[in-house]
Structure formats: structure tokens, C-alpha cells
N, C-alpha and C positions, 0 to 999 in steps of 0.2 A: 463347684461343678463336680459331677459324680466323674470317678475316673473308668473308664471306658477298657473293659476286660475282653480279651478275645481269648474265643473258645480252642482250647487245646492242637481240635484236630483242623484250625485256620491256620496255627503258628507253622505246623509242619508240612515240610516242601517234598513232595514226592516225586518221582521218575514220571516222566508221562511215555504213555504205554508206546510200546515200539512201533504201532502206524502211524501215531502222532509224531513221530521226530521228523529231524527234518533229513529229506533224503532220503524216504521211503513214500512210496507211493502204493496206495490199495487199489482194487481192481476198480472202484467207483471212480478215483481222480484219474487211472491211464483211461479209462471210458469218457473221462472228459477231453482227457488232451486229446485221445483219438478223434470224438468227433468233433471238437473246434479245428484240428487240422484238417481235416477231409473239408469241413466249410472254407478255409479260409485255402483251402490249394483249388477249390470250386470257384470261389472268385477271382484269385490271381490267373487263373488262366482266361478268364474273360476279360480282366487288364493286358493280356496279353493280343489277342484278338481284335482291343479296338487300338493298338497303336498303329502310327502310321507306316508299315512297311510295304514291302513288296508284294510276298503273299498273302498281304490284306486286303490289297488291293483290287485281288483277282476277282470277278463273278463266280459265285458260288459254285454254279453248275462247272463251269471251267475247272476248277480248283478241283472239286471232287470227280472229275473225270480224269485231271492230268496224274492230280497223285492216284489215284485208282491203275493207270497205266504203270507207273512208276512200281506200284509194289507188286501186282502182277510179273513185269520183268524181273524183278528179286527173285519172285518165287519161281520162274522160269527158268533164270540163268544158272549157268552150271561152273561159273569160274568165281574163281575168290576175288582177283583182281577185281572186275564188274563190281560185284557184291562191294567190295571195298572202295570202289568208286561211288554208290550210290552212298554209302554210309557218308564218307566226304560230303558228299553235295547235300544231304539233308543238313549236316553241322553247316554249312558253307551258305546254305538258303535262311539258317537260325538268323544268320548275322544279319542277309541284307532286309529280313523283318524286324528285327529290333527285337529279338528274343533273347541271345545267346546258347554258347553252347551249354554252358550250365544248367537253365533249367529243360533243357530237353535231353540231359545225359542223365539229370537226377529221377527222369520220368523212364528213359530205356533203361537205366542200371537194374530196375527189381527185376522186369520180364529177361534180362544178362543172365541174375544170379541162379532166378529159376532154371533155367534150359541148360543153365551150365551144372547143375546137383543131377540134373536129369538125364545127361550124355556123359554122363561118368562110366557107365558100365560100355558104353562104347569104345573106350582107350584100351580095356581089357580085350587078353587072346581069346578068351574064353567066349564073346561074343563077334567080335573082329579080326577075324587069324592074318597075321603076316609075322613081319620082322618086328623080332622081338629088341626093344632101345630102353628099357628099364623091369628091373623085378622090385616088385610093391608086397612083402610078405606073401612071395613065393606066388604070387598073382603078376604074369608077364605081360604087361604094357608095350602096345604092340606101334610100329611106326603109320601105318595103315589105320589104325584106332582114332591117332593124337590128330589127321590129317582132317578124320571122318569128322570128328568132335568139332573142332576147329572151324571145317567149313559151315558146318551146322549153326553154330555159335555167331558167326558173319553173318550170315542169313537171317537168321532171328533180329540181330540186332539192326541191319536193313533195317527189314520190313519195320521194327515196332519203330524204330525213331523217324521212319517217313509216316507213318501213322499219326505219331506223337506231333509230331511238325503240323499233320492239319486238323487237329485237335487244337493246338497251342493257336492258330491264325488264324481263325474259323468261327463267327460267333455261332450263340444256340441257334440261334430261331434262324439264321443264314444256311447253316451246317443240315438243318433236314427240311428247308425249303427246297433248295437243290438235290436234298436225296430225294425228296418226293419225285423228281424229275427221270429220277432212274428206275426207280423200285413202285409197286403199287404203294395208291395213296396210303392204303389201310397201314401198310406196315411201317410208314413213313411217321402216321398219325399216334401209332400205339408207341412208338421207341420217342418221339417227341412226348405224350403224357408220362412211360414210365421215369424218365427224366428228370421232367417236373417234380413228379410225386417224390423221385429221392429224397431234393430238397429237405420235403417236407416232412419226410420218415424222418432223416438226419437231424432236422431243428426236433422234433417231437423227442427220439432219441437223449440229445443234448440237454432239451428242457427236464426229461425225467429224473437224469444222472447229477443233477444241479439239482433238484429239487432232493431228492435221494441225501447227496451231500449235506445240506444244507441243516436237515433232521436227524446227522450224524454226527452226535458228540464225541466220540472212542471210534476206534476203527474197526469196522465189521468185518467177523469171521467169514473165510474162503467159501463156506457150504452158505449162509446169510447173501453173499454176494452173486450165488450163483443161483439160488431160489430166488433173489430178488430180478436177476435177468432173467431168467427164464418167465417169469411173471410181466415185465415187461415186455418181451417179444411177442409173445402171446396176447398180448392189451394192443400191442402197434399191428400184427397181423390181422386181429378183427377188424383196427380202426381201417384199415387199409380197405378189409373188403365193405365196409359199411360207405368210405367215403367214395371209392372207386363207384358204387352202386348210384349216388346223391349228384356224384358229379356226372356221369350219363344222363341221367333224368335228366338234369337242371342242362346239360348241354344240348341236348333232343329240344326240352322246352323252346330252344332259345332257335332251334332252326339249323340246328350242326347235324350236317348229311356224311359224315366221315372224313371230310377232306378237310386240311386246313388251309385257315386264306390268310393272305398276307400280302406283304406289296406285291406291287408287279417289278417281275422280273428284268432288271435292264437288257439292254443289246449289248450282245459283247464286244468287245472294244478291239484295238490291235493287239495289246498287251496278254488280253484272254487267246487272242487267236495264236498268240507264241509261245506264250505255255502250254497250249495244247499241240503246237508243231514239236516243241522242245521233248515233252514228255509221250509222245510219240515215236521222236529218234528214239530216245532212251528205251522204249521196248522193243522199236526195231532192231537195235544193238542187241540187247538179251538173246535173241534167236539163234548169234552166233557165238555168243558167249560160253 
């Protein structure tokens, strides 16, 4: 048997290039894990939704009228305390839904960090004058600033985590069934398809950046990576407005007058009538807050 020679440049073992190791990531795989995370936090909140709690319980229309009051009195009230009381009761409403505080502090934390980079220059004399209680490189930090900032900062967090609360308890098609009930249909119908469509930009998205990877041996250069999204966004923008155009037709075709239908809405129960007495005080309270 003939003996079997391997060619010179098989025997030698080379460095694989620095996108290939491990513990580097190119802009193609963070494009993945971005959008398989934005999927998979799209479905856990509608795991969240169908469990059996409190405010899952509620009738739609209820639920988005009582918390509609509720963040209303956030944005009305003038005292930290209040503010501070409604932040408690949104973590305090997580529990008796079966959410916890966890994922509904991991949803308020980014709208925190924003408002907090953004009320920075608030704490400064230079826009807020009082008593000056720190110099920052000859930049005095004023007591009247860290107060302004601060209440600001409550306030925000309120409102987005009673937001978040009925986002997290609320399923889709429930969530602008009952907004239909307050708002015209139309604007009820377009915020329900562009929704939808997300979805579908997002899987379309994900499929491209998989496909992308998948015909990438080496790791593609920074300017390759940014010609090749650009060329993508611009391929999902057309599809958008071609399928946007297909899907009217075909929903016209079908007999759709703007509105959408769905079950019928139950009677509210005692339970809806108490949340709606409850979250009533609560902006009664605001007025004197």
C-alpha cells in the first residue's frame, strides 16, 4: 500500500485570525444575539401575561383605564413621598401577578439610566443656583440641583414601571382591544399592525444575519460589515413598503372596514369595578400631593 504524503502547507498549524477566537465577537454575531434577544424578551413577556395573577385578571378596558389614572397622578403629583408610594405599589402589584420585581426592574433600569445622564447638568449652579454642598472641578453642585434631579428621577421611574407593569400583564390582542375603546379605531388598528409587522422585520432581520454568518469563513472587516447593513436595511425598508401595500389589498379584499374585531368584550365584574375605585383614590390623592 502506497504510503500517504501530506502536503507541506496541511502539516502546519496556524493562529486563526482574531474574529475567529473565542471571546470576540463581530458586528454579524452581536446582530444575532441582538435580535434573538429582542425575540425571545417579545415572548417572555407574553409568558408573563398569560399567568394566572391579579392583574391578569382584570378586563382590559379596566386595566387600561385604572393604570392610565395611576400614571396620570405620577405626572400630576408634586411630592416625592406619593411618587415613592406609587413606585412601591407597582413592585408590590408585580408580586400578587406572578411576575416579580426582577423582571420589571430589569425593564425600568434603562429608561433610570437614561433620565439619570440627562439631569446631570441639573445638580450644576450653573443651571440650578442655590446652596452650594460639593465642588466637581470647580463646577459647584448645588443642594437645590441634587433635590431637582432626584425628584425627577422618582418620577420617571413611577411612571415607566407602572407602564411596564401593564405591558408585562396585558396580552397583545387584549392590550389594543380595549385601547380601541378609548382612542379611534384607526389609531388603535395601525399601532396593532405596526406591532405585528415588528415581528416580522425582526425574524426577517435575524434570518439575514444567520444567513450572512453562515457564508462567512474569516471575519469580516468593520467597513464590509457596515456596507453589508446598510444593504440590508434598505432590502427590509422596500420589503416593508411592498408588503405593507399587499397586505391592505388582501385585507380590503377580505371585507376589513378599518376596525378590528375580536371577541366580545365581557361585563365587568366586581373585581374591575375595584380597581377602578382603587386607581381613582390614587389620583384623587395626587391633587393633594
Amino acid at each position: 500500500m502506497a504510503e500517504v504524503i501530506l502536503p507541506e502547507w496541511l502539516k502546519g498549524r496556524e493562529e486563526a485570525p482574531a474574529s475567529l477566537r473565542a471571546g470576540s465577537a463581530g458586528f454579524i454575531e452581536r446582530s444575532l444575539v441582538n435580535f434573538a434577544s429582542t425575540m425571545k424578551r417579545l415572548y417572555v413577556d407574553g409568558d408573563y401575561s398569560s399567568k394566572k395573577g391579579a392583574l391578569q385578571a382584570i378586563e382590559p378596558r379596566a386595566k387600561l383605564a385604572g393604570f392610565f389614572f395611576i400614571i396620570i397622578a405620577a405626572s400630576l403629583a408634586h411630592s416625592a413621598v406619593f411618587l415613592g408610594g406609587v413606585l412601591v405599589l407597582a413592585f408590590a402589584l408585580s408580586f400578587v401577578s406572578r411576575i416579580g420585581p426582577g423582571p420589571l426592574a430589569k425593564r425600568t433600569f434603562p429608561a433610570f439610566v437614561f433620565t439619570s445622564v440627562i439631569v446631570i447638568p441639573v445638580i450644576f449652579g450653573a443651571v440650578t443656583p442655590g446652596r452650594e454642598v460639593l465642588d466637581v472641578f470647580g463646577a459647584s453642585v448645588t443642594g437645590e440641583g441634587l433635590r431637582s434631579a432626584g425628584f425627577f428621577l422618582v418620577r420617571v421611574a413611577a411612571m415607566v414601571s407602572t407602564a411596564m407593569l401593564l405591558s408585562l400583564t396585558t396580552r397583545e390582542a387584549d392590550f389594543f382591544r380595549g385601547l380601541g375603546r378609548f382612542v379611534p379605531s384607526f389609531f388603535a388598528t395601525a399601532l396593532f399592525l405596526t406591532f405585528r409587522y415588528a415581528f416580522v422585520l425582526i425574524k426577517t432581520a435575524e434570518d439575514s444575519a444567520l444567513a450572512m454568518k453562515a457564508r462567512t469563513i474569516a471575519g469580516a472587516r468593520a467597513v464590509e460589515s457596515r456596507t453589508w447593513f446598510a444593504g440590508r436595511a434598505a432590502l427590509l425598508l422596500k420589503k416593508a413598503y411592498g408588503v405593507a401595500e399587499e397586505v391592505g389589498m388582501a385585507m380590503v379584499s377580505r371585507g376589513f372596514d378599518g376596525k378590528l374585531k375580536g371577541a366580545a368584550a365581557r361585563a365587568l365584574r366586581g373585581r374591575d369595578y375595584i380597581w377602578l375605585g382603587f386607581a381613582s383614590f390614587v389620583l384623587f390623592l395626587s391633587f393633594g400631593a
